[in-house]
C-alpha positions in Angstrom: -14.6 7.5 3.4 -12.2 5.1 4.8 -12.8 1.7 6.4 -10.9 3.0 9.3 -12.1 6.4 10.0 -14.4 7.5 13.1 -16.8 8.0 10.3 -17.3 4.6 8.8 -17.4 3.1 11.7 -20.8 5.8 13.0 -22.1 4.9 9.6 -21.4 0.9 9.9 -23.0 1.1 13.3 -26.2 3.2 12.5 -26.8 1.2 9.3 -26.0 -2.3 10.7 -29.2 -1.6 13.9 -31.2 -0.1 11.5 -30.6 -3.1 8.9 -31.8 -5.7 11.6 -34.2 -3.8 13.0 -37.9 -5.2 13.8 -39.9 -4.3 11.1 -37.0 -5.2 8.9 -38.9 -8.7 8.8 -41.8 -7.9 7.5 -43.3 -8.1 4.1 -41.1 -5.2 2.4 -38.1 -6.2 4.9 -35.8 -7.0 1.6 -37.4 -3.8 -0.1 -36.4 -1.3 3.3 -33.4 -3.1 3.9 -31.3 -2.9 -0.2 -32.8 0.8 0.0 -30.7 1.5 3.3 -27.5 0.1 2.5 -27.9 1.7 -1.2 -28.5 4.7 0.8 -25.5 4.0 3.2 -23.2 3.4 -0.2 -24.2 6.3 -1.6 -23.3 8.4 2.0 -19.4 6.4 2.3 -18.4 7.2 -1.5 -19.4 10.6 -1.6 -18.3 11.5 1.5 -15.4 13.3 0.3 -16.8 14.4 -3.1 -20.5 14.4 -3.3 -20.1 15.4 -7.0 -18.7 11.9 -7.8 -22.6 10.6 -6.8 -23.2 11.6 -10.0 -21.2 9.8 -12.3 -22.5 6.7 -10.2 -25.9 7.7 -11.0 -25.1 7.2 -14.9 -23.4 4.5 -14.8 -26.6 2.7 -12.8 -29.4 3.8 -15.0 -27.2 3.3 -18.3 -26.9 -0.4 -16.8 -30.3 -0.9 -15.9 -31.8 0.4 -19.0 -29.1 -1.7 -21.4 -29.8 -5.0 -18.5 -33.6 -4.2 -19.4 -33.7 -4.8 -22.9 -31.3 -7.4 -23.0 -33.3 -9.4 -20.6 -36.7 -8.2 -22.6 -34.8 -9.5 -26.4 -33.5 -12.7 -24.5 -36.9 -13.8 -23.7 -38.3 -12.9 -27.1 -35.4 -14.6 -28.7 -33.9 -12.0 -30.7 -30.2 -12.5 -30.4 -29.8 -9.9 -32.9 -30.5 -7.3 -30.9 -29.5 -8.6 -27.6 -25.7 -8.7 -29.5 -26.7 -5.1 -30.1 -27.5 -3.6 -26.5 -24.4 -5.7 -25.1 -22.6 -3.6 -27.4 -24.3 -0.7 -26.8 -23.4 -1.1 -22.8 -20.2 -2.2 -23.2 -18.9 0.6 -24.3 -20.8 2.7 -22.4 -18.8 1.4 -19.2 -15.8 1.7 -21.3 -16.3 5.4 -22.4 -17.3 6.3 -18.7 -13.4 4.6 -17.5 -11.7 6.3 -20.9 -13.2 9.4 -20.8 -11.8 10.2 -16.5 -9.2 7.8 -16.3 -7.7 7.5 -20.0 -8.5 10.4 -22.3 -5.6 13.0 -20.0 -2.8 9.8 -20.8 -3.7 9.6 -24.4 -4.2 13.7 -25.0 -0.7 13.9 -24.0 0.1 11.4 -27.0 -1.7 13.5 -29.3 1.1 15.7 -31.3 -0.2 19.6 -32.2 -2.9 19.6 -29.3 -3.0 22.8 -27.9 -1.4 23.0 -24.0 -4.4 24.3 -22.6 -6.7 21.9 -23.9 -3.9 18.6 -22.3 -3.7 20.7 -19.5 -7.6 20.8 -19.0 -7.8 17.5 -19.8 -5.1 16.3 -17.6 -7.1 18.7 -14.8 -10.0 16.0 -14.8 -10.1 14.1 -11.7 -10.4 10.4 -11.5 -13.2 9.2 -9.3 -12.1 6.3 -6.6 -13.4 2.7 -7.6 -14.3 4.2 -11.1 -12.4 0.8 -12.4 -14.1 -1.8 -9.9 -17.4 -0.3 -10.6 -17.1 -0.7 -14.1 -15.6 -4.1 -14.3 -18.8 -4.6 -12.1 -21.0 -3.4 -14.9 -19.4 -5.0 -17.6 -19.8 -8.4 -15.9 -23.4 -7.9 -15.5 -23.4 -7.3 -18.9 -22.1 -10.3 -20.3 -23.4 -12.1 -17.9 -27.0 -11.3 -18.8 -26.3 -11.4 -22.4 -24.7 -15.2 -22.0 -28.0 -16.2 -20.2 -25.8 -17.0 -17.1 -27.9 -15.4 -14.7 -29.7 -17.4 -12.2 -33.9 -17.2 -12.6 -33.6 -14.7 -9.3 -31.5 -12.5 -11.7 -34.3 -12.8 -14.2 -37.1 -12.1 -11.8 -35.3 -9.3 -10.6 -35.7 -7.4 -13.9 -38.6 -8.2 -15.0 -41.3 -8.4 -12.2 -44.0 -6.4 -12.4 -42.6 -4.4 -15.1 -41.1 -1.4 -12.3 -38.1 0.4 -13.8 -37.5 2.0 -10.5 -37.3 -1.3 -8.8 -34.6 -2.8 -11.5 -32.7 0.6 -11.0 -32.7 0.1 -7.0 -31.5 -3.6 -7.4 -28.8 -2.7 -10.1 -27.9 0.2 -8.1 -27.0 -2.4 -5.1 -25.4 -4.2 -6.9 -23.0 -2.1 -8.1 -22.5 0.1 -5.4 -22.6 -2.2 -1.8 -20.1 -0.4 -0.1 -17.9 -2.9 0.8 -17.0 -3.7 -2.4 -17.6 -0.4 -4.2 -14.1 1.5 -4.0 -11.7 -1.9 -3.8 -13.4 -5.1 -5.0 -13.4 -8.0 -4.4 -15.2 -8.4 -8.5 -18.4 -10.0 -7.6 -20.6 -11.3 -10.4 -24.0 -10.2 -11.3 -24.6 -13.9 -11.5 -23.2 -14.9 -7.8 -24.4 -11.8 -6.2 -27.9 -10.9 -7.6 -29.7 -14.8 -5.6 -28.4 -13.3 -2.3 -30.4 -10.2 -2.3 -32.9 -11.6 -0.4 -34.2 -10.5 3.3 -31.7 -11.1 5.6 -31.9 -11.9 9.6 -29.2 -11.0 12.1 -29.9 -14.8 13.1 -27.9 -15.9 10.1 -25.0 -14.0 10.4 -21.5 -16.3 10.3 -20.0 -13.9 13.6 -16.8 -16.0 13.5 -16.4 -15.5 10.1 -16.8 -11.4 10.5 -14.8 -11.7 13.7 -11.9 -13.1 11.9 -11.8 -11.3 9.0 -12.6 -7.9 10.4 -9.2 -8.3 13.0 -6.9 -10.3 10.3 -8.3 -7.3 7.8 -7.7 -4.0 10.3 -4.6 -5.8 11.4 -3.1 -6.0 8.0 -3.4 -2.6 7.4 -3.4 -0.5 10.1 -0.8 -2.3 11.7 1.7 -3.5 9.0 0.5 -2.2 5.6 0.4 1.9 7.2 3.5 1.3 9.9 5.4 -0.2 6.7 4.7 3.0 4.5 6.1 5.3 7.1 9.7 4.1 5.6 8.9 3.1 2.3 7.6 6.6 1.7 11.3 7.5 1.3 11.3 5.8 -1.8 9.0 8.5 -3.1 11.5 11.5 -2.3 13.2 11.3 -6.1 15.9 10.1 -8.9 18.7 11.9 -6.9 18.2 10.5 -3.5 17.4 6.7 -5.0 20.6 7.1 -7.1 22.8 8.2 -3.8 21.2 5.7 -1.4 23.3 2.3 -0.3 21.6 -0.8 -1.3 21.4 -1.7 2.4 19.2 0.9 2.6 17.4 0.1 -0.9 17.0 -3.1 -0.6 15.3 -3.9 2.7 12.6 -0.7 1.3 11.7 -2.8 -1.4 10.8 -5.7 0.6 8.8 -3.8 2.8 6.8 -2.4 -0.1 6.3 -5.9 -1.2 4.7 -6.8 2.1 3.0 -3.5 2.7 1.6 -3.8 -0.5 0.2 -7.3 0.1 -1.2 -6.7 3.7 -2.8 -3.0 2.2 -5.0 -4.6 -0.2 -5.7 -7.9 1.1 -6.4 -6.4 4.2 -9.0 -4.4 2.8 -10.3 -7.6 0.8 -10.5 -9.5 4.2 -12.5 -6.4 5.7 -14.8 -6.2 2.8 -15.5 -9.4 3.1 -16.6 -9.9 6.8 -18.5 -6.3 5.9 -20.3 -8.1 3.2 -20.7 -11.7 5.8 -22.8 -8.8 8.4 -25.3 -7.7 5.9 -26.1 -11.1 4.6 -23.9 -11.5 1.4 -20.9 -13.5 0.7 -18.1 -12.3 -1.3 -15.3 -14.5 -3.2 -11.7 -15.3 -1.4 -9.9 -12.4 -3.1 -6.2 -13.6 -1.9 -4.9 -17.0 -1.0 -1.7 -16.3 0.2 -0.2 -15.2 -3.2 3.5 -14.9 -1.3 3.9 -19.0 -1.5 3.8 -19.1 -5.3 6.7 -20.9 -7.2 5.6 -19.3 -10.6 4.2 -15.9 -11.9 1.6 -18.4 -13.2 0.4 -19.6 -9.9 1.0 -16.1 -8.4 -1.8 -14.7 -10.5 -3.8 -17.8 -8.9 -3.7 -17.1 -5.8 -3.0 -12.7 -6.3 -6.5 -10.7 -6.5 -7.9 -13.3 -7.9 -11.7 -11.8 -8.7 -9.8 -9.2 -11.0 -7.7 -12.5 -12.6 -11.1 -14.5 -13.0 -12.1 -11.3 -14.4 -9.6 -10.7 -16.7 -9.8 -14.6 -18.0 -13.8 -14.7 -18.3 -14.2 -12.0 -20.0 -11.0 -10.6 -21.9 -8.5 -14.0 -22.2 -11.3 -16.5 -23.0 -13.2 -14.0 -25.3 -9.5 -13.5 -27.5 -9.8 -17.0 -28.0 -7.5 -18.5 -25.1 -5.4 -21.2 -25.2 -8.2 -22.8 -27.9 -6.2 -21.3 -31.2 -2.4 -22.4 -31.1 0.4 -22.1 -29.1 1.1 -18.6 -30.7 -1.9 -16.5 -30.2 -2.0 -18.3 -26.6 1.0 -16.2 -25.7 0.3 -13.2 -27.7 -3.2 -13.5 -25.5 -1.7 -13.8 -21.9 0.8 -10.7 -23.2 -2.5 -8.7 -24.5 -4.1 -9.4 -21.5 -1.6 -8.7 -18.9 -0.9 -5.0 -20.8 -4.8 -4.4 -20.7 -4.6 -5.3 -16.8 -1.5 -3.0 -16.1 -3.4 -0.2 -18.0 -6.7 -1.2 -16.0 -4.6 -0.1 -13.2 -3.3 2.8 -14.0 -3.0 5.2 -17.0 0.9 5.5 -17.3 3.7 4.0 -19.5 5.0 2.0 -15.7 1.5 0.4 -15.5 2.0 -0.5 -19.1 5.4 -2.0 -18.6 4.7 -4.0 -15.4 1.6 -5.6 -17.2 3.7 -6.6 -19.9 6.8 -8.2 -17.9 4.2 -9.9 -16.2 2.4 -11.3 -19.7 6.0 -12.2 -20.8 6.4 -14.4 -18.2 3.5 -15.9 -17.7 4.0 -16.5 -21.9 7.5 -17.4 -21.0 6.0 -20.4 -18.4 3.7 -22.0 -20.9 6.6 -22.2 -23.7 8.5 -23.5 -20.6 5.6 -26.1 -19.9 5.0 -27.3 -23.4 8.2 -28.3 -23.7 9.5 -29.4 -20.7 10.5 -33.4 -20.7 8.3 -35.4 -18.2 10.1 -37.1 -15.5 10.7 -41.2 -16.3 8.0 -42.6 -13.8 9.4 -46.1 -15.2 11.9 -48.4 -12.6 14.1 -51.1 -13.0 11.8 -53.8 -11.9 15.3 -55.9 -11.1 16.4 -52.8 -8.6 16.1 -53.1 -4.8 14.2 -51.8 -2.1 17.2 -49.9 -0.5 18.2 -48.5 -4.4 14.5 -47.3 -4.8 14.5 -45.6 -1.4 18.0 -43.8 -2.3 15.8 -42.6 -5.6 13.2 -41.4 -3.6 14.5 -39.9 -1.1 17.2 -37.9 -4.1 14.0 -37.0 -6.3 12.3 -35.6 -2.7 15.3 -33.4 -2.1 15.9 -32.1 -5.2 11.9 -31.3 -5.0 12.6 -29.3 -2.4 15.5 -27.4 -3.7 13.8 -26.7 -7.1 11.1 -25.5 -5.0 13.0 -23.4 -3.1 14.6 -21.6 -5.7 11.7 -21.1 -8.2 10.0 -19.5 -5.1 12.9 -17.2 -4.6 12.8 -16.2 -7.8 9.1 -15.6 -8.2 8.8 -13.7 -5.1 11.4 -11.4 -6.2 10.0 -10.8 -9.7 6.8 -9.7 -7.8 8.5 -7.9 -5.7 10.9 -6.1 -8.2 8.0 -5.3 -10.3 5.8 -3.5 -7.5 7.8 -0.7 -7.8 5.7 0.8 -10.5 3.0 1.3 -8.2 5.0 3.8 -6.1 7.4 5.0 -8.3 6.3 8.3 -9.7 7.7 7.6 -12.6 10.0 6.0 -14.7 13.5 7.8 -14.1 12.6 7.0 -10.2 12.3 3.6 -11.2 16.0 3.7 -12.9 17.4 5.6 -10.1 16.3 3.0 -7.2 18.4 0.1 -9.1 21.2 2.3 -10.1 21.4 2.9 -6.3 21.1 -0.8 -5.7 24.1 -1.8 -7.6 26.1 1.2 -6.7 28.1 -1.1 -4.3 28.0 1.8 -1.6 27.9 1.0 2.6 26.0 2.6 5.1 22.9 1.8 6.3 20.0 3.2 8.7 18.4 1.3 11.5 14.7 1.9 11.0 13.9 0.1 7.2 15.7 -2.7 8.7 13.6 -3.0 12.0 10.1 -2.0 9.9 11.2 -5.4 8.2 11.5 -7.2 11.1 8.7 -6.3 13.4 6.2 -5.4 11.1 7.2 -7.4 7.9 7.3 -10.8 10.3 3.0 -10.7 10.4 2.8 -11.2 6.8 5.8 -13.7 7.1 3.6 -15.7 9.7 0.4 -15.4 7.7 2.0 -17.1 4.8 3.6 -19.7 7.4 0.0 -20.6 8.4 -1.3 -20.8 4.6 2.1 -22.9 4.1 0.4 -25.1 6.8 -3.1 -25.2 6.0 -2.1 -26.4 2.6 0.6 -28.8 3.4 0.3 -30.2 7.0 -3.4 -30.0 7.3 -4.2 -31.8 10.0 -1.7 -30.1 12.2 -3.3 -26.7 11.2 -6.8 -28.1 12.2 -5.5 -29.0 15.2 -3.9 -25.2 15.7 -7.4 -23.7 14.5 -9.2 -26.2 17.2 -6.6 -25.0 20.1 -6.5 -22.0 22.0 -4.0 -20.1 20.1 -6.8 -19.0 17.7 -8.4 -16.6 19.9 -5.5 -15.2 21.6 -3.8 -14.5 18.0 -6.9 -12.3 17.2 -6.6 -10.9 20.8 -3.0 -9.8 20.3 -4.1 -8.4 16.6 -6.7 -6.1 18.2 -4.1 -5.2 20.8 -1.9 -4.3 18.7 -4.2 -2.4 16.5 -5.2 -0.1 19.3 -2.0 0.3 20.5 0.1 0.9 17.9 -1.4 1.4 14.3 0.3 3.4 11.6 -0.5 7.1 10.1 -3.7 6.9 8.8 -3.6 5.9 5.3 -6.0 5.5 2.1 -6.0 2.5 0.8 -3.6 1.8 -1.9 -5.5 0.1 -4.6 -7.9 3.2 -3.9 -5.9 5.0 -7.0 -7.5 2.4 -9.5 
């Protein structure tokens, strides 16, 4: 089920009034509430498949069973054998993802298997979310394991001894629909104190207002208006290889931006989803476009899958605490785990590993990179050390300039293994881009402009907010606020895209 389908919205509705209705503040109002939006999470993923319900069920009573015992061995003291279930859970949540998402990639690998059995294999479908859900569980894990849960997250498993209770909890956890397909990767340890009884009294509206329009306005009216052209970089190796790069290019830019407003609109949605049942959910993007390095672009990019990735895969290989050396061979390692993570081919694979390069590349760069003099001539004079300034503030600014050129189009460059369909396409596109031949059609360019412009602003007002503060308080403070989100919803009635799924939806 999609966040913008008829249906979500009768089942957002229905749930929301029931969720804050009357008796929902009485003495089991937390108790009636978690078991009807577990009940609506279980209706919006199995929408299309109810088979897939399933799969969920045994990934939340493998959880709550290994979160069980842990917690039980914890209190008792017996590392041993907490060490043990973590294990034992672990890969649990790992044979779950490799068994429907890896085992078809690798059977392929596997020389002298017989076709039918690759072609069976390769015949097993992938369940949506399957990789958010178990990140979610393996964080829980860990999480439980490390002590880092809160007392609430304690109590939660162990009062009054009720299985069924920790199951129902667990469940929730892992499966609140606004994060269960997409993310944003919430902690067991930030989420599990806010399930609590909630009032409609509490509920941040401007927050969900702004979200909610910022979210649907991302994606139904850049991220699916933008795919109508950059679907014609889908159509094949001859067409790419024929194409002028004045059609090429301005394609790839738009998948660059459709890409951004596709998923962080649906991070933006989940969150104000999350903000109208009671729960808050981390900032999943902070405006990853302005980033002058790949470093800082995986700071501000999906950042609950980076904090992920660091907490409990980069940290866990030993970081940056063993040596320069096994510090780059870590961010590598990691960035090739996370390209597989999102997808089971050899292009997932290779944009993971460009990206480790050269995020490996930036901290060789940064280790040995000669500090600027801070030390002045005391004898110089005022009008020499304003000339130094003002030299050292525009060279700032061009250095800026160009690193952030540069960043943006390694990003960019580098998203087309997510719609490539494969690696030929992806040779074919930039043997078409230097080809040197003219011609050009109207529409990719326009799509650019008039769509592609929104995420351009966006990143304007995140350039503000982060260096001219006070003039964005002022903006936020004005009038412009509200009639911005009035246009958005304007606009997203009047003129959304084809009805899309959700990109990240394939992971």
């Amino acid at each position: 089920m999609l966040f913008n389908s008829w249906e979500f919205l009768i089942l957002l509705a229905v749930t929301f009034v029931l969720y804050y209705a009357p008796w929902s503040r009485g003495r089991h109002g937390k108790a009636w509430q978690v078991m009807l939006a577990l009940v609506a999470s279980v209706i919006f993923y199995g929408w299309e498949d109810p088979k897939l319900i399933g799969l969920l069920a045994i990934s939340c009573v493998g959880n709550s069973i290994a979160t069980g015992r842990i917690i039980l061995h914890k209190v008792a003291g017996d590392e041993a054998r907490v060490q043990h279930w973590t294990r034992l859970a672990v890969v649990m949540n790992l044979a779950l993802l490799g068994i429907f998402k890896y085992l078809p990639f690798l059977a392929g690998m596997i020389p002298g298997l017989p076709a039918a059995w690759v072609d069976s294999l390769k015949a097993i479908p992938l369940p949506i979310g399957i990789s958010f859900y178990t990140f979610h569980g393996i964080s829980m894990i860990v999480d439980v394991a490390r002590g880092q849960v809160t007392r609430e997250g304690d109590a939660l498993m162990s009062k009054g001894g009720r299985f069924a209770k920790g199951v129902r909890d667990i469940g929730f956890y892992l499966l609140f629909f606004p994060q269960l397909v997409a993310g944003p990767i919430v902690k067991a340890k930030d989420f599990w104190p806010q399930i609590v009884s909630k009032r409609i009294e509490d509920v941040p509206w401007k927050l969900v207002i702004r979200t909610l329009i910022t979210g649907y306005f991302l994606k139904m009216f850049v991220a699916d208006n933008l795919s109508e052209q950059t679907v014609s970089l889908t159509l094949g190796g001859n067409t790419l290889a024929n194409s002028s790069p004045l059609n090429l290019a301005p394609l790839l830019y738009c998948y660059s931006l459709q890409i951004f407003a596709d998923f962080a609109g649906y991070s933006l949605i989940a969150i104000g989803l999350a903000a109208m049942f009671g729960y808050k959910f981390p900032t999943n993007f902070n405006f990853p476009y302005l980033s002058t390095s790949i470093t800082e672009f995986w700071r501000r990019w999906h950042m609950s899958l980076s904090g992920w990735l660091r907490d409990y895969l980069y940290i866990p290989l030993g970081g940056n605490r063993k040596g320069p050396a096994r510090t780059y061979v870590n961010l590598f390692l990691v960035m090739f785990l996370g390209g597989l993570w999102h997808g089971a081919e050899w292009k997932f694979a290779l944009w993971g590993s460009l990206h480790g390069l050269f995020l490996a590349l930036e901290r060789f760069a940064s280790r040995h990179q000669n500090p600027e003099s801070k030390i002045q001539n005391p004898s110089s004079s005022s009008s020499s050390s304003s000339s130094s300034s003002s030299s050292s503030g525009l060279w700032s600014l061009v250095s800026g300039f160009f690193l952030w050129l540069l960043t943006f189009h390694l990003v960019t460059a580098l998203w087309l293994t997510f719609l490539m369909p494969d690696m030929a396409s992806i040779v074919a596109f930039f043997k078409g881009l230097f080809s040197g031949k003219t011609g050009f059609s109207g529409p990719p360019i326009f799509s650019l402009l008039f769509y592609g412009s929104a995420v351009v602003l966006y990143h304007a007002w995140g350039w503000l907010q982060e260096h001219r503060q006070h003039l964005a308080n002022h903006l936020a403070r004005s009038p412009l606020e509200p009639v911005l989100h009035g246009v958005m919803l304007f606009l997203i009635i009047t003129n959304p895209g084809a009805p899309r799924g959700f990109i990240y939806f394939q992971f």
